[in-house]
Backbone as CSV, one residue per row, in Angstrom:
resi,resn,N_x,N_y,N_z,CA_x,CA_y,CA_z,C_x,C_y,C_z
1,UNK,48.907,-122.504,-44.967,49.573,-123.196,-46.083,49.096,-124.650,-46.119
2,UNK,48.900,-125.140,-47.221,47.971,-126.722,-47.378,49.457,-127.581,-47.755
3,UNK,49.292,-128.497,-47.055,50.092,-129.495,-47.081,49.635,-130.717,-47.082
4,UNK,50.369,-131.448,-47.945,49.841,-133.061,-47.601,51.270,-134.025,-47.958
5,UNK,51.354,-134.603,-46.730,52.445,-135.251,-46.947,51.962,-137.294,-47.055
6,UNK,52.452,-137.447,-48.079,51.969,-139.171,-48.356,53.394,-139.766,-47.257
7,UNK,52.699,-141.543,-46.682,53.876,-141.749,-46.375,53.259,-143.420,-46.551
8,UNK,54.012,-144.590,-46.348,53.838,-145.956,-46.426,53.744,-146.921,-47.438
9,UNK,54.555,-146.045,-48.710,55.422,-146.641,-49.510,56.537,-147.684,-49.115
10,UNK,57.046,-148.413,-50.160,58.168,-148.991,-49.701,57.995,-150.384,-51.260
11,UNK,58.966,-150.987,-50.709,59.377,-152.395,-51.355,58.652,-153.677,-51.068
12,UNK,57.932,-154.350,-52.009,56.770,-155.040,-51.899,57.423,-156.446,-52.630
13,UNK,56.879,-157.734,-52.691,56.961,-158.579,-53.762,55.283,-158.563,-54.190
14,UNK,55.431,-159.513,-55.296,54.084,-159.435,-56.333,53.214,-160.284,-55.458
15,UNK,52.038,-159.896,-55.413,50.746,-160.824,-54.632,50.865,-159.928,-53.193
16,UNK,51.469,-158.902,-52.879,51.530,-158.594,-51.674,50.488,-156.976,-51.377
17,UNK,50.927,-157.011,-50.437,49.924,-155.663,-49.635,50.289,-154.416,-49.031
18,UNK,50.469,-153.287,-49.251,50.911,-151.754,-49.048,49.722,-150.752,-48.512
19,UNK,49.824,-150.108,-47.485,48.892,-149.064,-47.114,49.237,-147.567,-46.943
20,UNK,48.806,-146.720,-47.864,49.376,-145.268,-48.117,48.574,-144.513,-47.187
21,UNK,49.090,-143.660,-46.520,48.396,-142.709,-45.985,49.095,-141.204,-46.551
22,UNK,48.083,-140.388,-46.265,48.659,-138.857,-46.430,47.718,-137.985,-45.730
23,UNK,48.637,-137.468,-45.442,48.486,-136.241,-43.929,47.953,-134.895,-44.449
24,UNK,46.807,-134.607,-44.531,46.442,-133.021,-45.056,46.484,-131.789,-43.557
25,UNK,47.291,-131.007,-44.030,46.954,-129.826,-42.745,46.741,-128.568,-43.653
26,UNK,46.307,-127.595,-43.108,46.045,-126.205,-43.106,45.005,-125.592,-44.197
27,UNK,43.627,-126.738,-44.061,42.778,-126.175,-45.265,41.786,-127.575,-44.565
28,UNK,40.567,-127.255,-44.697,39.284,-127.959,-43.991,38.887,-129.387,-44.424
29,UNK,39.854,-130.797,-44.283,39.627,-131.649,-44.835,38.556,-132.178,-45.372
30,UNK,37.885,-132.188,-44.611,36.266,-133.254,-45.126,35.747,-131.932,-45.948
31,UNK,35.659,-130.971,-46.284,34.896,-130.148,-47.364,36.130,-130.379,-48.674
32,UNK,36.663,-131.367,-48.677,37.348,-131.296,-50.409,37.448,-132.609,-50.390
33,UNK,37.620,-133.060,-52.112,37.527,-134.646,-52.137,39.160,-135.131,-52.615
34,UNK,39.025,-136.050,-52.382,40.479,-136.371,-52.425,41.142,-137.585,-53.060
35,UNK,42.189,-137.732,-53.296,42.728,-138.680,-54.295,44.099,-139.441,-54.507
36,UNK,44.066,-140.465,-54.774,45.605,-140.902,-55.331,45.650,-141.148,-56.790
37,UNK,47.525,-140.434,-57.077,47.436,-140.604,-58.486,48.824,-141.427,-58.294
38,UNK,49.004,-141.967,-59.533,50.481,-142.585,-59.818,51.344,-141.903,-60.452
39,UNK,52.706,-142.132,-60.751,53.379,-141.928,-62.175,54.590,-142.726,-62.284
40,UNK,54.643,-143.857,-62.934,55.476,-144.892,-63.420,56.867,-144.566,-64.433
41,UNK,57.592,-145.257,-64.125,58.789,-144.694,-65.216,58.402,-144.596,-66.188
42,UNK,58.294,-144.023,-66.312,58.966,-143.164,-68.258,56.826,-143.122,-68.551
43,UNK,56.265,-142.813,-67.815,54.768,-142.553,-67.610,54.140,-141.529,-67.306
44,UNK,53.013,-141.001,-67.953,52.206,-140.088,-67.363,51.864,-140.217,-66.193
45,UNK,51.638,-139.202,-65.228,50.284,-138.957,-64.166,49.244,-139.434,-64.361
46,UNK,48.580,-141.001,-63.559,47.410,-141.006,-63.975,46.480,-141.318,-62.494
47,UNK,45.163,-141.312,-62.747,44.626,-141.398,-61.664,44.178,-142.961,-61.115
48,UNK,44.372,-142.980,-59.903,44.210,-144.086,-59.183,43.082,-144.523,-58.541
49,UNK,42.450,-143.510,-57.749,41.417,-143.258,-57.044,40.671,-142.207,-56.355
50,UNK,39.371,-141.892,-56.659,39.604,-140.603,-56.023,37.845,-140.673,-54.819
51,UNK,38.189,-140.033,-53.548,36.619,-140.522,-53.083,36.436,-138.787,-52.366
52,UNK,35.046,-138.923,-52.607,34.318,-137.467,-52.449,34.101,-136.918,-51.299
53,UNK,33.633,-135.574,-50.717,33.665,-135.231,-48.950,32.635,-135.870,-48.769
54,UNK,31.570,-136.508,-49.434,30.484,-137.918,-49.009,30.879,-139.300,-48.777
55,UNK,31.925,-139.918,-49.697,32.480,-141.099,-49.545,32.364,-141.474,-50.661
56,UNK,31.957,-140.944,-51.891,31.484,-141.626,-53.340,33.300,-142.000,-53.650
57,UNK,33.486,-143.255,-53.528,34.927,-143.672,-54.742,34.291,-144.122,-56.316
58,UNK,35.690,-143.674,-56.823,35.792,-144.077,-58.564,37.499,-144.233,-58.332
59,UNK,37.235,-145.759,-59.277,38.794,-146.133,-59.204,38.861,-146.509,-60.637
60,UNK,40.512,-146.620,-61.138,40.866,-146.978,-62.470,40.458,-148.197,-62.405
61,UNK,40.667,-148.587,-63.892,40.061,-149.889,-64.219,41.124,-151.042,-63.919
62,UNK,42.388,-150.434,-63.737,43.576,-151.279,-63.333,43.302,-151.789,-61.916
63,UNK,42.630,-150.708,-61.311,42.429,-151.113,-60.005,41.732,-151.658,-59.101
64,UNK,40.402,-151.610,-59.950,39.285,-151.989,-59.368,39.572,-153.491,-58.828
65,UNK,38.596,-153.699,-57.838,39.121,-154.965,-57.154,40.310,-155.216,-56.279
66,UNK,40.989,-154.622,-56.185,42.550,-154.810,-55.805,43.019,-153.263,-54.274
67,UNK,42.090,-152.558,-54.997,42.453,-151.025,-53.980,41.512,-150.900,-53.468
68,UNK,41.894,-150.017,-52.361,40.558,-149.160,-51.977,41.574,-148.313,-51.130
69,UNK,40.049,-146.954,-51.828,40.846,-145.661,-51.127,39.533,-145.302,-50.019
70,UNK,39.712,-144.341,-48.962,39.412,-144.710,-48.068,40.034,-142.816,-47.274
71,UNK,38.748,-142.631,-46.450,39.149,-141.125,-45.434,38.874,-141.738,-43.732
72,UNK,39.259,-140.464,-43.001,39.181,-140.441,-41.957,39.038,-138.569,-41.474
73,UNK,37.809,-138.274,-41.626,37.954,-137.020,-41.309,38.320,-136.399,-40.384
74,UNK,38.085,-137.027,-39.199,38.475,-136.645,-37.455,40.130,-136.752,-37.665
75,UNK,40.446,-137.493,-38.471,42.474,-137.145,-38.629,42.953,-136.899,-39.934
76,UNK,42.077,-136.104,-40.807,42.522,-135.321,-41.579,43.483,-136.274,-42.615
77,UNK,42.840,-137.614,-42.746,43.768,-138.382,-43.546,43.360,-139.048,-44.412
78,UNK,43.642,-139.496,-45.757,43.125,-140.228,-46.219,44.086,-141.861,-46.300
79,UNK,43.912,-142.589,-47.107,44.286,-144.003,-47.213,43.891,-144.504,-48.659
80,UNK,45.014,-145.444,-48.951,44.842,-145.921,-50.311,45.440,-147.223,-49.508
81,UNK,44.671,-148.491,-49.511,44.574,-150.295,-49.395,45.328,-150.840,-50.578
82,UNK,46.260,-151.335,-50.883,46.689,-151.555,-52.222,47.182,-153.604,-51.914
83,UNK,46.026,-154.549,-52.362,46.202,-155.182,-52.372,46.926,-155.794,-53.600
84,UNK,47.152,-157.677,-53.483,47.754,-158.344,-54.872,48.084,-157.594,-55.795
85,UNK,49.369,-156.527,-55.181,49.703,-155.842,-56.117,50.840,-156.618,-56.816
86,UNK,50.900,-155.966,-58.180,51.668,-156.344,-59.430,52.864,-155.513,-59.855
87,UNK,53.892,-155.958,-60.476,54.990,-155.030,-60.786,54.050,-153.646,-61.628
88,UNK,53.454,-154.109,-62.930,52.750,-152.406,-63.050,52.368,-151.617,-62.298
89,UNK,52.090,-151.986,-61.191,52.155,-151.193,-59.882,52.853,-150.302,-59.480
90,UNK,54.249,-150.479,-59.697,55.430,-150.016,-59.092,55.578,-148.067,-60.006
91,UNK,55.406,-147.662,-59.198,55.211,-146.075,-59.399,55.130,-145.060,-58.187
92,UNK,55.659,-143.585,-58.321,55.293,-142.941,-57.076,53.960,-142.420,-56.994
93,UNK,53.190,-142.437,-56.166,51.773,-142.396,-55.558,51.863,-141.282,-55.124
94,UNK,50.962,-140.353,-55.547,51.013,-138.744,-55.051,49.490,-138.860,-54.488
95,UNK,49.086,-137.869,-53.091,47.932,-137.744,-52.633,47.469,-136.475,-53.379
96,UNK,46.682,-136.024,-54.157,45.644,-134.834,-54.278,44.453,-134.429,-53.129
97,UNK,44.629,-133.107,-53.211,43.135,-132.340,-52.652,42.923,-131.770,-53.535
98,UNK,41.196,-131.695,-53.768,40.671,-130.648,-55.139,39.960,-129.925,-53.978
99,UNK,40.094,-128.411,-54.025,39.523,-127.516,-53.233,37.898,-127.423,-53.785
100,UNK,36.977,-127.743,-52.795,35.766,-127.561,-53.387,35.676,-126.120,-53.691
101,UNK,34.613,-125.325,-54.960,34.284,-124.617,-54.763,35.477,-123.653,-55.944
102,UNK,36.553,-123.762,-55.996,37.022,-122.999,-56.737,38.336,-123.880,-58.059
103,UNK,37.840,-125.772,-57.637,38.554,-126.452,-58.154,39.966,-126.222,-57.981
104,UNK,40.991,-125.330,-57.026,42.230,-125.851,-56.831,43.001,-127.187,-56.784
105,UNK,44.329,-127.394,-57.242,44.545,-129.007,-56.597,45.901,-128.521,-55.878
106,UNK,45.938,-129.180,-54.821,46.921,-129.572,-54.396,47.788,-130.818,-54.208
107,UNK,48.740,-130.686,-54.616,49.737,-132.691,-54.490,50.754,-132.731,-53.353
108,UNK,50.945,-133.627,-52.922,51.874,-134.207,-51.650,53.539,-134.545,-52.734
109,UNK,54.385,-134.535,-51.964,55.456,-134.450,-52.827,56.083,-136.388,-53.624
110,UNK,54.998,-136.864,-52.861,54.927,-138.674,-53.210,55.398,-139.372,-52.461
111,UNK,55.199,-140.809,-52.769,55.881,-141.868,-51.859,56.067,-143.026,-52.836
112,UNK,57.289,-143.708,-52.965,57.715,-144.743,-54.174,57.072,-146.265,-53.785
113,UNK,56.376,-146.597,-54.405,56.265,-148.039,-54.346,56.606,-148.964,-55.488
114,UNK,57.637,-150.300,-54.964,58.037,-150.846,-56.236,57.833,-152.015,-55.402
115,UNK,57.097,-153.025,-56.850,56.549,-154.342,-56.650,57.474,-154.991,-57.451
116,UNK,58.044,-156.248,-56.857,59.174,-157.206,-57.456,58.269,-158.370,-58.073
117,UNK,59.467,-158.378,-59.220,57.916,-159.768,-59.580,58.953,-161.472,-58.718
């Protein structure tokens, strides 16, 4: 069973710094690429960052400069860096796996981050 649990959310002020991790078990980490998405009150799902089983990142345009997402294959984890973050910020952060090969996704159940201005 594939699991990924996000955790290192929390309560921030504006100009400050947050580090997400999420825990993938029971499916071959480094062969799928992986991702953070957001979803803000009263907001779509959108994507945050996503980096490949090579290391290729693509980040939103909100983000560029400010994030970085980031693996660790030997612990099955990935990482999202979320610097000078801003109240638009403030949203729950879900981790994705896209299963290579047959495009599955899987999502982590989230972690809330809210930036005070």
């Amino acid at each position: 069973q594939v699991q990924l649990v996000e955790s290192g959310g929390g309560l921030v002020q504006a100009g400050g710094s947050l580090r997400l991790s999420c825990a993938v078990s029971g499916i071959i980490f480094s062969f799928n690429s992986m991702g953070w998405y957001r979803q803000g009150p009263g907001k779509q799902r959108e994507l945050v960052a996503r980096i490949s089983r090579i290391g290729i990142t693509n980040y939103a345009d909100s983000v560029k400069g400010r994030f970085i997402i980031s693996r660790d294959n030997a612990k099955n984890r990935v990482y999202l860096q979320m610097n000078s973050l801003k109240p638009e910020d403030t949203a729950v952060y879900y981790c994705n796996l896209n299963q290579t090969g047959n495009g599955m996704d899987y999502w982590g159940k989230g972690t809330l981050v809210t930036v005070s201005s």
